[in-house]
C-alpha positions as CSV (number, residue, x, y, z in Angstrom):
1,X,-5.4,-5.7,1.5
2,X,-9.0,-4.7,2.6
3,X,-9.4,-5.7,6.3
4,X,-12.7,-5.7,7.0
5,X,-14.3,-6.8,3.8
6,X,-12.2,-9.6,3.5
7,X,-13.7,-10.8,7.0
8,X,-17.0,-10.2,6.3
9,X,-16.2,-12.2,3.2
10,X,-14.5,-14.9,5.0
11,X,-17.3,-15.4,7.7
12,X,-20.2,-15.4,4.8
13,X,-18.6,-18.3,2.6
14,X,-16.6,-20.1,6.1
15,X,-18.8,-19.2,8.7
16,X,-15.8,-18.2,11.0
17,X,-12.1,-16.2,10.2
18,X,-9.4,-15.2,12.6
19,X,-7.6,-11.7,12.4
20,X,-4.1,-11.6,13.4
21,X,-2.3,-8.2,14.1
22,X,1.0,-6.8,14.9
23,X,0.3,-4.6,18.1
24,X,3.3,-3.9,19.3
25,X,7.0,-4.2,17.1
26,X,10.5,-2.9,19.1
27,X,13.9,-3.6,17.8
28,X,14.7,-6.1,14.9
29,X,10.8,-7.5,13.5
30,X,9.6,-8.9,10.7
31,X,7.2,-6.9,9.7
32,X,5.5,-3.5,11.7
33,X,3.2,-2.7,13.5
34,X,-0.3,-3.2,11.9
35,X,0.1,-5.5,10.2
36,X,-2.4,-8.1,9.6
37,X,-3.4,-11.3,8.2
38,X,-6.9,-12.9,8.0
39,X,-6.9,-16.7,8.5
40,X,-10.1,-19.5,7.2
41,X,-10.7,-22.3,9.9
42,X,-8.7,-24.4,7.1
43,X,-5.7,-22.7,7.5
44,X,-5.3,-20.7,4.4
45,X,-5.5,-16.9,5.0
46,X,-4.8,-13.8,3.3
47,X,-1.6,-11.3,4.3
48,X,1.7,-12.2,5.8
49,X,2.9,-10.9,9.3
50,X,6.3,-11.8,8.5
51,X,6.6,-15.4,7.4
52,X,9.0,-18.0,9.5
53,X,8.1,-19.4,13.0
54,X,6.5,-16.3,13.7
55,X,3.7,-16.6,11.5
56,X,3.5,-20.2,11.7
57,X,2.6,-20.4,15.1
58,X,0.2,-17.9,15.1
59,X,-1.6,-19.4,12.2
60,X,-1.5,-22.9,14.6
61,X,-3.2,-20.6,17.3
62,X,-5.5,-19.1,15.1
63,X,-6.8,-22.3,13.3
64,X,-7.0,-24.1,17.3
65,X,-9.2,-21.1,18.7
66,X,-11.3,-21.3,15.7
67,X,-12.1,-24.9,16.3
68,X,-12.4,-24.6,20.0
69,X,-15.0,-21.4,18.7
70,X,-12.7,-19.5,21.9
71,X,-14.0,-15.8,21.5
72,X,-11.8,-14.0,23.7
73,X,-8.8,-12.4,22.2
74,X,-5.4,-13.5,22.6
75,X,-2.3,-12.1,23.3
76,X,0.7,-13.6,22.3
77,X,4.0,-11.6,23.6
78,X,7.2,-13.2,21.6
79,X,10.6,-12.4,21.7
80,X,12.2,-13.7,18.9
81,X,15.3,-14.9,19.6
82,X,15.2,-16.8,22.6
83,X,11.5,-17.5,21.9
84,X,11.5,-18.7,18.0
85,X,15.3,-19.2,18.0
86,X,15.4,-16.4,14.9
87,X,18.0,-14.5,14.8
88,X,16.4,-11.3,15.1
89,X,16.3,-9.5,18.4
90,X,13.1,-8.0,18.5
91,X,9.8,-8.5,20.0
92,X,6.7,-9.0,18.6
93,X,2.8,-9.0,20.3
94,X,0.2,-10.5,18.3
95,X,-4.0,-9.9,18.9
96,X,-5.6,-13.2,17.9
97,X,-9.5,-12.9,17.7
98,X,-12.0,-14.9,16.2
99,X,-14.9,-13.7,14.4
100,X,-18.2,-15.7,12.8
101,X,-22.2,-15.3,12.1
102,X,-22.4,-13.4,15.8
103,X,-20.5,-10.8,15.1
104,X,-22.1,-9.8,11.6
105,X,-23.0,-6.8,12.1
106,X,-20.2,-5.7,13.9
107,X,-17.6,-7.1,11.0
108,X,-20.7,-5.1,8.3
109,X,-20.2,-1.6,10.1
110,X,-16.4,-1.7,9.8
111,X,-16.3,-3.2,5.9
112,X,-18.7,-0.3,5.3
113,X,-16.4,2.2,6.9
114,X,-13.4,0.9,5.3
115,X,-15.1,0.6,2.1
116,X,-15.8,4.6,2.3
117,X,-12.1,5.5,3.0
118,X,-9.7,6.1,5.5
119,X,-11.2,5.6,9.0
120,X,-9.7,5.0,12.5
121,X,-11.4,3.0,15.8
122,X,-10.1,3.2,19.3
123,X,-9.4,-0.3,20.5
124,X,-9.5,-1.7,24.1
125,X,-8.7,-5.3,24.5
126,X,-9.9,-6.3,28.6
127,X,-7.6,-9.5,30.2
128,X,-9.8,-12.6,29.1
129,X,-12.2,-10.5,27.0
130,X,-13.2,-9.9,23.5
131,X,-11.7,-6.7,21.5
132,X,-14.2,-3.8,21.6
133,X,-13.6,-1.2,18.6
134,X,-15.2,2.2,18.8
135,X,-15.4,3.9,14.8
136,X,-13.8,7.2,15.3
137,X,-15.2,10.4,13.9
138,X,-12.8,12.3,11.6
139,X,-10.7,14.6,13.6
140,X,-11.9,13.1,17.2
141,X,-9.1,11.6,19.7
142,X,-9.5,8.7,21.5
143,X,-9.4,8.7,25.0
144,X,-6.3,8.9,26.8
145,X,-4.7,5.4,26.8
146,X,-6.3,4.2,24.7
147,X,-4.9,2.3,21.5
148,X,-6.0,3.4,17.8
149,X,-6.0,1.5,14.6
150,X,-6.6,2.8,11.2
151,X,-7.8,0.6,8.2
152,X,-8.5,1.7,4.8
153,X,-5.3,3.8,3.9
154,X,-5.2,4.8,0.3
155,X,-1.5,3.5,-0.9
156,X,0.3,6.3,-3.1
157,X,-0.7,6.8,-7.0
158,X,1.2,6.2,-9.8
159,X,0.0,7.7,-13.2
160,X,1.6,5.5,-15.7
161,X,1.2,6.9,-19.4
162,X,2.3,4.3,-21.6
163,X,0.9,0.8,-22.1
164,X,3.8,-0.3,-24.8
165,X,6.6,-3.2,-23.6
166,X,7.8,-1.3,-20.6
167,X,4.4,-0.2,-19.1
168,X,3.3,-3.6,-19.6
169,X,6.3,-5.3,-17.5
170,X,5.7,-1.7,-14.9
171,X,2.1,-2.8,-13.9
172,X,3.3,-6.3,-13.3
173,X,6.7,-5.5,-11.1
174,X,3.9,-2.7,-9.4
175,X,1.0,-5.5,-9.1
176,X,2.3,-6.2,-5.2
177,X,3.3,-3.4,-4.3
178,X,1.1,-0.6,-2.1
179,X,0.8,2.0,-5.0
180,X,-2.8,2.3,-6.4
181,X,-1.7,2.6,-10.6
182,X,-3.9,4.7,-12.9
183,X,-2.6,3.4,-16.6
184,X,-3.1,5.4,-19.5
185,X,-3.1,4.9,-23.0
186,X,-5.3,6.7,-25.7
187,X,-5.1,4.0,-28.6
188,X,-7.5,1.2,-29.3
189,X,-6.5,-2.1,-27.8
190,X,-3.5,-0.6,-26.3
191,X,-3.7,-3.1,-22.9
192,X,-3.3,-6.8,-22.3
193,X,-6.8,-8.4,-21.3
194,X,-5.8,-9.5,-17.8
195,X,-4.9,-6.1,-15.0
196,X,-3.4,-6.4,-12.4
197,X,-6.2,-5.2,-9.0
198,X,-4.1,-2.3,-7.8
199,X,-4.7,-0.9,-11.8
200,X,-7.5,0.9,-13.3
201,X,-7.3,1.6,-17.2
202,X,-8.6,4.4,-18.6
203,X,-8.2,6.1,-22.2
204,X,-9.8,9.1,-21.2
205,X,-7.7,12.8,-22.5
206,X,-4.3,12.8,-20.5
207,X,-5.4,16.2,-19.5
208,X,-8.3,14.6,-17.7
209,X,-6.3,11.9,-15.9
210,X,-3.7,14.5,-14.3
211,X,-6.8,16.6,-13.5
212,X,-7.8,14.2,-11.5
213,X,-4.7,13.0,-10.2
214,X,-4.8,13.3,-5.8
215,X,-2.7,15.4,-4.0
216,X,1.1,13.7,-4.2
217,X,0.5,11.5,-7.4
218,X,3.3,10.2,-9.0
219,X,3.3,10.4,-12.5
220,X,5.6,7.9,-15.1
221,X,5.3,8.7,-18.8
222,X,6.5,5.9,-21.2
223,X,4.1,6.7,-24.7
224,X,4.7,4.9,-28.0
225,X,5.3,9.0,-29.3
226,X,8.3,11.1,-28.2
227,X,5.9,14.4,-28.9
228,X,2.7,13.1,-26.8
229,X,5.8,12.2,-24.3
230,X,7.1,16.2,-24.4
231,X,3.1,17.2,-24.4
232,X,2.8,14.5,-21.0
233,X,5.6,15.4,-19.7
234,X,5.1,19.4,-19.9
235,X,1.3,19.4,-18.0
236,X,2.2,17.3,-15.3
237,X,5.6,19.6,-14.2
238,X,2.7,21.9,-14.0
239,X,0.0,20.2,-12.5
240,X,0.5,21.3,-8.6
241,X,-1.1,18.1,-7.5
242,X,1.2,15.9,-8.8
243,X,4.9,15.2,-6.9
244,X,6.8,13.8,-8.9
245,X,7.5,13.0,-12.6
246,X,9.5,10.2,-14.8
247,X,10.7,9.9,-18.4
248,X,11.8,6.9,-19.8
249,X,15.2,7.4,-22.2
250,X,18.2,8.5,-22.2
251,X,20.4,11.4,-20.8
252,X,20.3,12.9,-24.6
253,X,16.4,12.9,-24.2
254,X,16.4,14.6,-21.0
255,X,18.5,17.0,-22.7
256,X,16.7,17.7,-25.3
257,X,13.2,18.0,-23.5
258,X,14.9,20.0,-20.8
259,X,15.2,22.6,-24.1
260,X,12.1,22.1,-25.6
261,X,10.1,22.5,-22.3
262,X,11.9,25.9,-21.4
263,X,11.1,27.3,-24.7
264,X,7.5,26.3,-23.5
265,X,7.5,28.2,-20.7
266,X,8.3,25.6,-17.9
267,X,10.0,27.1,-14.9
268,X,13.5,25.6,-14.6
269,X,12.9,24.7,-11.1
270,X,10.3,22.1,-12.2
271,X,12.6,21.0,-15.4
272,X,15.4,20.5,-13.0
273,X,12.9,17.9,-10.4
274,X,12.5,15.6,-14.3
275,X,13.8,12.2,-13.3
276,X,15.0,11.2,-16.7
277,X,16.6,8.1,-16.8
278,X,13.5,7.6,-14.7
279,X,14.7,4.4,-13.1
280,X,17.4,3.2,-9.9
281,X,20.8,4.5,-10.8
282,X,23.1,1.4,-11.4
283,X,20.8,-1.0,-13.1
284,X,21.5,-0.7,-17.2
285,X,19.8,-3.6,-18.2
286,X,17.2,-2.6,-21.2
287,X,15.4,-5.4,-21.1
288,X,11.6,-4.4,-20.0
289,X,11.3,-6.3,-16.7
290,X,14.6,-5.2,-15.9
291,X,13.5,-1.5,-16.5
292,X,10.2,-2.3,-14.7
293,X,11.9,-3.6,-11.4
294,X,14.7,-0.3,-11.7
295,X,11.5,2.0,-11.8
296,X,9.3,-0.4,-9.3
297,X,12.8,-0.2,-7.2
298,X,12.9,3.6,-7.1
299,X,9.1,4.1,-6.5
300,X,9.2,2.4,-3.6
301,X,12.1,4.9,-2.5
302,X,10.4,7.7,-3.3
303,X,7.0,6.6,-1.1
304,X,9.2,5.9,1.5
305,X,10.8,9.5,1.8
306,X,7.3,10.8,1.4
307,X,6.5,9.0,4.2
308,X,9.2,9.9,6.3
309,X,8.9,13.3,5.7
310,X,5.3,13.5,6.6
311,X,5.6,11.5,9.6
312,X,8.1,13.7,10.9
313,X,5.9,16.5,12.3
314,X,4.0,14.0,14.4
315,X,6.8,12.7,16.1
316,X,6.1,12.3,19.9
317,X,3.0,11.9,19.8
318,X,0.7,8.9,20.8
319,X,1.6,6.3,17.8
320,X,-1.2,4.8,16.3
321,X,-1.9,0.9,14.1
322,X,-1.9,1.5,10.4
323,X,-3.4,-1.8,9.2
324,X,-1.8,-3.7,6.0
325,X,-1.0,-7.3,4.9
């Protein structure tokens, strides 16, 4: 979810929204810090922090400072268990601030920034005061103690090749999840009339689409032809931007492509990294959303590990707020 558009949104149609963020997670939580969800002065909102008592009350709070019009921000400090009886043994602090017509071009700035990419702002939130965010230049730290958020992270890609009965049920068991989905599929009237937000079509040359894949794409081929699969298959294990590649079929397919490729020329370290089954080991149904929720399943692993692994040079330092819903 978009953080700052959605408030700018919220205060031009409502006049008034509340943000909600996890600041600070430790131990057994419901969701991590960063997270986020924007609430109307009627009480709907967009984004979860967790569900249960937690999120409950803090939508109560929310929706009661909104109708006071209270501008200063509010800490809530909760410990779970003995404070929400939950069984979980963690502890959870919550910013609640308010935002309406005031604060316009404040909310514009950051919706801008967020709307260009990536960007970070160093926070300070005073006792009894309003939050004050600074927009951070790429590159620049924040001063020391001082807290930093980041909004706008791009989620990981998925090239999906293939808009037949599995690719259909993919985008669906992918529509909530954080990947951003580039579908593909060269023939006319290939995809259903309603996509999912997180997916952009295109029937562009698959040569094009893994040009333009970003650095650490995922690509998932799944075509109605076993060659224009081999063809797929063959330039992305040799497109250096992309991490990752999935086959649909069976062990006798990888098999056989695992041949074909190296009398292509592919190196046999990149044959060998082929996920084929592409899929979680252990679930054999062959129905399509079955295979969607298998490959879903397994994507989500993958991102993680990515994750991990990239985190892991940064560890010790000063941890910062990645925003999502």
């Amino acid at each position: 979810m978009e953080v700052w558009p959605r408030i700018e949104a919220m205060v031009e149609a409502h006049g008034a929204c509340a943000l909600v963020s996890v600041v600070s997670a430790v131990g057994s939580t419901p969701r991590e810090a960063g997270t986020c969800m924007v609430v109307r002065p009627d009480g709907a909102f967009h984004g979860t922090i967790g569900g249960g008592a937690l999120e409950w009350r803090a939508l109560a709070r929310a929706q009661a400072m909104l109708a006071r019009a209270e501008r200063a921000t509010m800490l809530v400090d909760q410990v779970l268990g003995p404070d929400l009886g939950q069984c979980c043994g963690g502890r959870v602090i919550l910013a609640i601030e308010t935002f309406d017509q005031r604060d316009r071009d404040e909310i514009a700035a950051l919706a801008a920034a967020e709307r260009a990419g990536p960007f970070a702002t160093a926070v300070d939130r005073p006792a009894g005061g309003r939050t004050v965010r600074r927009i951070l230049k790429p590159g620049a730290a924040p001063a020391a103690g001082t807290v930093t958020e980041r909004f706008g992270e791009r989620p990981p890609t998925i090239l999906l090749f293939g808009a037949g009965h599995v690719g259909r049920a993919l985008v669906l068991a992918l529509a909530p999840l954080p990947f951003r989905v580039v579908w593909w599929d060269g023939r006319p009237g290939a995809f259903p009339a309603a996509i999912p937000a997180n997916v952009t079509t295109t029937a562009a040359s698959a040569d094009a689409v893994l040009a333009a894949a970003p650095a650490g794409a995922e690509v998932l081929v799944m075509t109605h032809s076993h060659a224009l699969d081999l063809d797929i298959v063959e330039a992305a294990l040799m497109c250096a931007p992309v991490a990752g590649v999935g086959l649909i079929g069976s062990a006798t397919k990888r098999a056989r492509f695992a041949r074909q490729l190296a009398g292509r020329g592919v190196p046999a370290a990149r044959i060998a990294a082929l996920r084929c089954p592409v899929g979680l080991p252990g679930i054999g149904g062959k129905a399509p959303p079955v295979i969607a929720a298998a490959i879903a399943a397994e994507c989500l692993l993958i991102a993680e590990a990515r994750t991990k692994t990239a985190d892991a040079p940064a560890r010790g330092r000063r941890p910062t707020r990645s925003h999502s819903s």
